[in-house]
C-alpha positions as CSV (number, residue, x, y, z in Angstrom):
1,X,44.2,84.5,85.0
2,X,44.5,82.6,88.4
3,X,46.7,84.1,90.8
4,X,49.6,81.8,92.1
5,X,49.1,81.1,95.6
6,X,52.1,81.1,98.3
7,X,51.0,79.0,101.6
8,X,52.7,79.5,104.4
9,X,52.3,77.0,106.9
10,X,53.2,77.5,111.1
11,X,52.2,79.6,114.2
12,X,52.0,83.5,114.0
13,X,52.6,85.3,117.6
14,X,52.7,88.2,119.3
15,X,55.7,89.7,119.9
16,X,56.9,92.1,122.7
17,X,60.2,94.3,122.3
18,X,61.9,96.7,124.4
19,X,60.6,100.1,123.0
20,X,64.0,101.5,122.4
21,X,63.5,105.3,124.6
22,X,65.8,104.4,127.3
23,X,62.8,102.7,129.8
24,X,63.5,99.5,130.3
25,X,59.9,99.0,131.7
26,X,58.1,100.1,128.5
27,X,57.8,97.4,126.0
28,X,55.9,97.5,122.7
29,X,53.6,95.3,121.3
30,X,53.4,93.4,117.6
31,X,53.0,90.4,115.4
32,X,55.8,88.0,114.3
33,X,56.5,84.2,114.0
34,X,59.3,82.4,111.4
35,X,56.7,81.5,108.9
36,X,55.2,84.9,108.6
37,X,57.8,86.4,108.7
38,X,58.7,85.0,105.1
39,X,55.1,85.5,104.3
40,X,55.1,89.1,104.8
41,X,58.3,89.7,103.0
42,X,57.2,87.4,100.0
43,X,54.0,89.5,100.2
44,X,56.3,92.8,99.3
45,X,59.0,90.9,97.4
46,X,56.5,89.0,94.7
47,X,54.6,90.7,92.4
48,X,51.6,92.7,93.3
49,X,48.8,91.2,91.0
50,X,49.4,87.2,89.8
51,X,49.9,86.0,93.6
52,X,48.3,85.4,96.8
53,X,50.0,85.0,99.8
54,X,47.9,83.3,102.6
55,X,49.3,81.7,106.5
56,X,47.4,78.1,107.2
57,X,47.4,78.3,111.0
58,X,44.9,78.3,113.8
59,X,43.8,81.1,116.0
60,X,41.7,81.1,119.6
61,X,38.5,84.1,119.8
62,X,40.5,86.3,122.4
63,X,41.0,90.0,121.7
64,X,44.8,89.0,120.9
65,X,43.4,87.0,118.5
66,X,41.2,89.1,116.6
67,X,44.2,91.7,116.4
68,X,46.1,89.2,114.9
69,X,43.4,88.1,112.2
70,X,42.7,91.8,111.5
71,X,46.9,92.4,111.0
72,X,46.9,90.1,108.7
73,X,44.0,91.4,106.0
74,X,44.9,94.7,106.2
75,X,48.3,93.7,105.1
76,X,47.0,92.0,102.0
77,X,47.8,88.5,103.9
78,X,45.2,86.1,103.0
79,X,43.1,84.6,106.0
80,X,41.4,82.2,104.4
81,X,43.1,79.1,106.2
82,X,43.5,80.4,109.4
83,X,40.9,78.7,111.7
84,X,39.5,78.5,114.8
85,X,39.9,77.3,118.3
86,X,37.7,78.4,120.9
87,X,39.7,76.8,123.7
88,X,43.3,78.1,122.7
89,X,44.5,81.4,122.3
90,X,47.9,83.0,120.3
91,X,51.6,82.3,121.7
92,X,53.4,85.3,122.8
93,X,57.6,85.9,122.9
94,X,59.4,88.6,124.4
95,X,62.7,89.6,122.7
96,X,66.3,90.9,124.8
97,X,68.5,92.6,122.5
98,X,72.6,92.2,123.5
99,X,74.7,95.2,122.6
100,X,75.5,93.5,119.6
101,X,71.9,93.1,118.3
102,X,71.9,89.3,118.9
103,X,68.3,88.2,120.3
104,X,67.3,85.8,123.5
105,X,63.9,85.2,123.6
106,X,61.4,84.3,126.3
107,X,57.9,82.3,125.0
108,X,54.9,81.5,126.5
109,X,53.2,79.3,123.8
110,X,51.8,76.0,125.6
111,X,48.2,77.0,124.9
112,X,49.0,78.3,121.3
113,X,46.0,77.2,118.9
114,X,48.7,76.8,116.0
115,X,49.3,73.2,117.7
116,X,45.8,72.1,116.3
117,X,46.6,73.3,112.6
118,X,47.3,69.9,111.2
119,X,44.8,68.0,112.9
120,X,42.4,67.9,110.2
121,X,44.4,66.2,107.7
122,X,41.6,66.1,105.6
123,X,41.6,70.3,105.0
124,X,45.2,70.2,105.1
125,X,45.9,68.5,101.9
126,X,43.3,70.7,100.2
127,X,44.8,73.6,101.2
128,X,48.2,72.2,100.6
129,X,46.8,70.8,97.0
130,X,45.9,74.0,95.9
131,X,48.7,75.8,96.8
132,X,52.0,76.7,94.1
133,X,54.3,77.2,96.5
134,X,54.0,75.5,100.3
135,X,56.6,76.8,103.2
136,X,56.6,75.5,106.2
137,X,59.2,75.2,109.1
138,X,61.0,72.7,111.7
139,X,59.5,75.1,114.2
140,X,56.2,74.6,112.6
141,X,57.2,70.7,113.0
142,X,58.0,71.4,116.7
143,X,54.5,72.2,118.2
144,X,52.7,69.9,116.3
145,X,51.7,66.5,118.0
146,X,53.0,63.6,116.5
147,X,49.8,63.2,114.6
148,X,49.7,66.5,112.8
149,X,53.8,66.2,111.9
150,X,52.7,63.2,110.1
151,X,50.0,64.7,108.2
152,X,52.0,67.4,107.3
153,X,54.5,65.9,105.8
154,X,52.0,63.5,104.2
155,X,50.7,66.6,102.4
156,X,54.2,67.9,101.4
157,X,55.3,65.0,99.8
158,X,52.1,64.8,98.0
159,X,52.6,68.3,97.1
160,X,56.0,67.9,96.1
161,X,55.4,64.7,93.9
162,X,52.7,66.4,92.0
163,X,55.6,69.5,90.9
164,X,54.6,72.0,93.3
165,X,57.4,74.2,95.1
166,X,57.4,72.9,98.9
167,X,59.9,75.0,100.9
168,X,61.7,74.0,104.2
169,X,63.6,76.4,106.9
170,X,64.9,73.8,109.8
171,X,64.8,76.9,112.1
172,X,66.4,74.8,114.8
173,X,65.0,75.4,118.1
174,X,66.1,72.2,120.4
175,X,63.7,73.3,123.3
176,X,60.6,72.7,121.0
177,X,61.0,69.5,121.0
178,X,60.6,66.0,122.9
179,X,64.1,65.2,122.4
180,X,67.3,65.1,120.1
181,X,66.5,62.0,118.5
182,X,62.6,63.0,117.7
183,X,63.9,66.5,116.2
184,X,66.9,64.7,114.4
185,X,63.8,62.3,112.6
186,X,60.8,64.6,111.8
187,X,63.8,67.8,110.5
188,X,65.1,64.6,108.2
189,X,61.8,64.5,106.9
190,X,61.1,68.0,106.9
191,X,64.0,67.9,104.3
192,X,63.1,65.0,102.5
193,X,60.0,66.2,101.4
194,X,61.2,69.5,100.2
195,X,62.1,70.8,97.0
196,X,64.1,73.8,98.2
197,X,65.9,73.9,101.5
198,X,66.9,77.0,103.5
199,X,69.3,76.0,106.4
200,X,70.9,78.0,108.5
201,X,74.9,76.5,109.0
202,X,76.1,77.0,112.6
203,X,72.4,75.4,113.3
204,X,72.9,72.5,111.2
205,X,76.3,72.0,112.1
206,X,75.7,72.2,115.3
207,X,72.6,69.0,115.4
208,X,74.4,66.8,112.5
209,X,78.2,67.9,112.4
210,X,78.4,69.7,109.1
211,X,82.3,71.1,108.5
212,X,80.8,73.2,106.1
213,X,77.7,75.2,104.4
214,X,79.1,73.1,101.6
215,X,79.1,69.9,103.5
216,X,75.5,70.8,104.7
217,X,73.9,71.5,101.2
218,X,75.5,68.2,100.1
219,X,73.6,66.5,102.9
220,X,70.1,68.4,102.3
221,X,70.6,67.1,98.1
222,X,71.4,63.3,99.2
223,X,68.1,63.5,101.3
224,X,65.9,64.6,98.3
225,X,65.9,68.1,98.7
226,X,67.0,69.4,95.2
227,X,68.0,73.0,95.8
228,X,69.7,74.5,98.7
229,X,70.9,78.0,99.9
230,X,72.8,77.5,103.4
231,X,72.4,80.8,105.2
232,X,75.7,81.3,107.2
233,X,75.0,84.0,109.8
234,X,75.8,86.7,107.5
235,X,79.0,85.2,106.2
236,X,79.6,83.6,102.8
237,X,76.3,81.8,101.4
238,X,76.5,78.3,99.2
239,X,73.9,77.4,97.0
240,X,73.2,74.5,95.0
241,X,71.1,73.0,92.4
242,X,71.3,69.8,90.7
243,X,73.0,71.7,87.8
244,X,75.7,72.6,90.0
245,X,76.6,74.7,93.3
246,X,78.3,78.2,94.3
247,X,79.4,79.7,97.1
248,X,78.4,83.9,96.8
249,X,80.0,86.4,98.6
250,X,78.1,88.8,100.8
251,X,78.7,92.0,102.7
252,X,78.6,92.2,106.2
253,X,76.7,94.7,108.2
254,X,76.6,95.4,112.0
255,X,72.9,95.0,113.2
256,X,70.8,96.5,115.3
257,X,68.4,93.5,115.3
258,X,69.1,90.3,114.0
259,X,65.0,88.9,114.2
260,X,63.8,87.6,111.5
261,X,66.8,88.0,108.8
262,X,66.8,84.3,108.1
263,X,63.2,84.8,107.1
264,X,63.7,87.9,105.1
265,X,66.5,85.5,103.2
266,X,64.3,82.9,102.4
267,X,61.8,85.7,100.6
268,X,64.2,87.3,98.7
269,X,65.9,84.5,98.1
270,X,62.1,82.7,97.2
271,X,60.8,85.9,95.0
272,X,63.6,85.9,93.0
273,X,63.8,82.3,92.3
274,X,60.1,82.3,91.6
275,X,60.9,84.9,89.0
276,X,63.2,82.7,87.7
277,X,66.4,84.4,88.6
278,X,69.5,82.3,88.9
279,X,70.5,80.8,92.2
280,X,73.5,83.1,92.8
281,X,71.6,86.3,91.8
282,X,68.5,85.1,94.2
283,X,70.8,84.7,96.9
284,X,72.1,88.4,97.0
285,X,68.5,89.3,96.8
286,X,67.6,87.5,99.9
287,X,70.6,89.2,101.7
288,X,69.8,92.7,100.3
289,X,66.3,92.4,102.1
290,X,68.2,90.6,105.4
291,X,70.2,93.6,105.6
292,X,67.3,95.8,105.7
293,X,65.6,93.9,108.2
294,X,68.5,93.6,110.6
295,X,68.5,97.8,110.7
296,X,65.8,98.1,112.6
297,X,63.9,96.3,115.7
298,X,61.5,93.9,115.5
299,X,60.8,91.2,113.0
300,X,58.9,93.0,110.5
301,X,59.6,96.5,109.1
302,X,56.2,98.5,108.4
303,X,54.3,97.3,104.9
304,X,54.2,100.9,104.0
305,X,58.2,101.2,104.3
306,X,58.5,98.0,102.3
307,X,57.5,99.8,99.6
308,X,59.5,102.8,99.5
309,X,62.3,99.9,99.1
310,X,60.9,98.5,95.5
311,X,61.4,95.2,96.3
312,X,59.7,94.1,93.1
313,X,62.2,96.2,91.2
């Protein structure tokens, strides 16, 4: 049998954080980004024989490069559509922690070769095309040219007409973009051509004046997204399908790191639903992985820990 294939689509970076031994001058070195982030949860959340779990990005031939490509296959992550740019290299951010765990980040991404992943729109819709589930991001919309946004979506609609799962995390970040307006109309369609949605509420809110995670899945099924789970900074979570929607309780947890637990929601959340677990169980699944993400530092916990947890139960 053909294993399913879950295509993550967006810009993998290098990360720097604080090492944590009390020298503010020693910083430690790894790999992160929204997108796979999800990808290297879904990778220990899905089953470990019927999928494939593959980033479609763009990488330069620097040392930091080469690190990054090897990361990713001996994690089991599939490098098969990450390409080349000889001119380009990988983006980089640097991570301050507050007391309270919250993040402020510092990029240097201008010359990232993620920018020139959707130029080919040709190789994008194959890879897209023979993908079951596609996920891509609003930061992934961000430091695309106009060009590649539009070929993008192109492919996700096309994807997403033909039955296949296409998967959208907003990820608002306003200094990624040109403007208000041009994020306001390339998110919109980032949504529109989604099948599930995975918002974040004080971000939405916050760009189109949602009163509530209800109010903001409403919006995200009138725009043709069908199912929604509106993360809520670690508050209660509403989810919605067009069979109905729910609001599910969660437990709160002081962090010592908050990176990446939106992205460790949307892979519990996506695992579960892709084993066809209902919405409301799915959702505590995706928080049950966010709250062991937001106990340590850095975006990704260790492959090898990831399975001590049993994610796949």
């Amino acid at each position: 049998m053909t294993a399913r294939l879950f295509l993550s689509i967006g810009e993998p970076m290098v990360e720097l954080g604080r090492a944590g031994d009390g020298d503010d001058d020693f910083w430690r070195m790894g790999f992160a980004g929204d997108v796979l982030n999800t990808l290297w949860y879904a990778r220990a959340s899905l089953p470990e024989t019927g999928w494939r779990t593959a980033l479609l990005t763009r990488l330069g031939t620097d040392p930091f490069s080469a690190r990054m490509r090897d990361f990713l296959a001996r994690n089991g992550l599939d490098t098969a559509h990450v390409g080349t740019d000889e001119k380009r290299s990988v983006g980089l951010y640097a991570i301050d922690l507050s007391p309270t765990g919250e993040r402020r980040f510092s990029y240097w991404r201008s010359t990232s070769a993620a920018r020139g992943l959707a130029d080919d729109a040709g190789a994008l819709r194959d890879a897209i095309g023979a993908a079951d589930v596609v996920h891509f991001s609003g930061i992934t919309l961000a430091i695309l040219p106009p060009a590649g946004r539009q070929n993008l979506i192109e492919a996700a609609r096309a994807a997403k007409a033909r039955g296949r799962t296409v998967v959208f995390d907003p990820n608002i970040r306003p200094a990624l973009w040109e403007d208000r307006e041009t994020m306001r109309r390339w998110l919109h369609e980032g949504i529109a051509a989604a099948s599930i949605g995975l918002p974040s509420f004080d971000d939405d809110a916050d760009l189109w004046g949602d009163t509530s995670p209800e109010d903001c899945l409403r919006r995200w099924q009138a725009a043709g997204c069908g199912e929604v789970a509106v993360k809520n900074g670690g508050g209660d979570i509403a989810v919605g399908t067009p069979d109905g929607h729910e609001t599910i309780a969660v437990e709160r947890i002081r962090p010592v790191d908050t990176t990446g637990a939106g992205d460790a929601f949307n892979a519990g959340y996506l695992a579960a639903r892709l084993a066809e677990v209902p919405p409301a169980d799915a959702v505590l699944a995706g928080h049950r992985l966010a709250c062991h993400v937001i106990g340590q530092r850095g975006a990704l916990i260790p492959m090898e820990k990831l399975r001590e947890l049993n994610l796949r139960g």
